[in-house]
C-alpha positions in Angstrom: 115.5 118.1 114.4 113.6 117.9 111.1 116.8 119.3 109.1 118.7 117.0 110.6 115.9 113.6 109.8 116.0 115.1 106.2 119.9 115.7 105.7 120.0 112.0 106.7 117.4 111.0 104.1 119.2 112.7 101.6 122.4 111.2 102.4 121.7 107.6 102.5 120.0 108.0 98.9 123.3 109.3 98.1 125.1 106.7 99.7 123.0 104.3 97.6 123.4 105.9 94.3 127.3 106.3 94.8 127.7 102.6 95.7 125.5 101.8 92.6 128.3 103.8 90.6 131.4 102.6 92.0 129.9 99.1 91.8 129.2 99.5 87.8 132.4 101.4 87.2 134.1 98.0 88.9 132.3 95.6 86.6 129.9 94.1 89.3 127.4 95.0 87.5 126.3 94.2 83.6 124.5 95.7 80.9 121.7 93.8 82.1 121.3 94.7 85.2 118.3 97.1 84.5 116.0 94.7 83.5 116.9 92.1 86.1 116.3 94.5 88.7 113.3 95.6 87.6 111.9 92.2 87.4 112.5 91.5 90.8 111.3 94.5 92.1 108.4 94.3 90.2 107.8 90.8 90.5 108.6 89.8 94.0 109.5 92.9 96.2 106.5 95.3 95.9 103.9 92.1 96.0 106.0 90.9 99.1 105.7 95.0 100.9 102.0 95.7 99.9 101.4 91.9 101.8 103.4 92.8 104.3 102.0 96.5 104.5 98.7 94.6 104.3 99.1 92.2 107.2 100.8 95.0 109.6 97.9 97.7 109.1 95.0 96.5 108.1 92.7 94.8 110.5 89.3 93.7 110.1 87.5 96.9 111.5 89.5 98.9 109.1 88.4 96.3 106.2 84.7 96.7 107.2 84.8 100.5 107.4 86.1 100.5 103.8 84.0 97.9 102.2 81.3 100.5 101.4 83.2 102.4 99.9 84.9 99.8 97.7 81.1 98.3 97.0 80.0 101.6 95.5 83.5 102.3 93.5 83.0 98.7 91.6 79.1 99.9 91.1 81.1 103.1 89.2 83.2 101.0 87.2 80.3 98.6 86.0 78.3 101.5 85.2 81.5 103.2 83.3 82.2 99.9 81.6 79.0 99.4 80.5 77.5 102.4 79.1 75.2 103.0 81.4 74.4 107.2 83.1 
């Protein structure tokens, strides 16, 4: 059962990758393309997943259980920052 979960993976990546090809050997794609992409998956799909990701697992219990830990991770950044040991 596991094989068969990661031959599936595997073959929808190549799917992907092979459509990519056949697309940029047809001309749908230009030169440009890179950089486009990039942009919006920098700027718009990874904000919009970590919100969504956000949203969907993170209630407030979970919050509260990790806001001592994020309290004494900023106190090790200030002191880092500034000098201080």
């Amino acid at each position: 059962m596991a094989f068969l979960t990661s031959v599936e993976s595997i073959l929808a990546i190549v799917l992907v990758i092979a459509l990519g090809f056949l697309l940029r050997q047809q001309g749908w794609f230009a030169d440009s393309f890179a950089g486009n992409i990039s942009k919006l998956i920098m700027n718009v799909a990874l904000p919009a997943s970590i919100f969504v990701s956000v949203l969907t697992y993170l209630s407030r219990d979970k919050l509260m259980s990790l806001s001592g830990s994020l309290v004494y991770g900023l106190i090790s950044v200030i002191i880092g920052y500034s000098g201080l040991k």
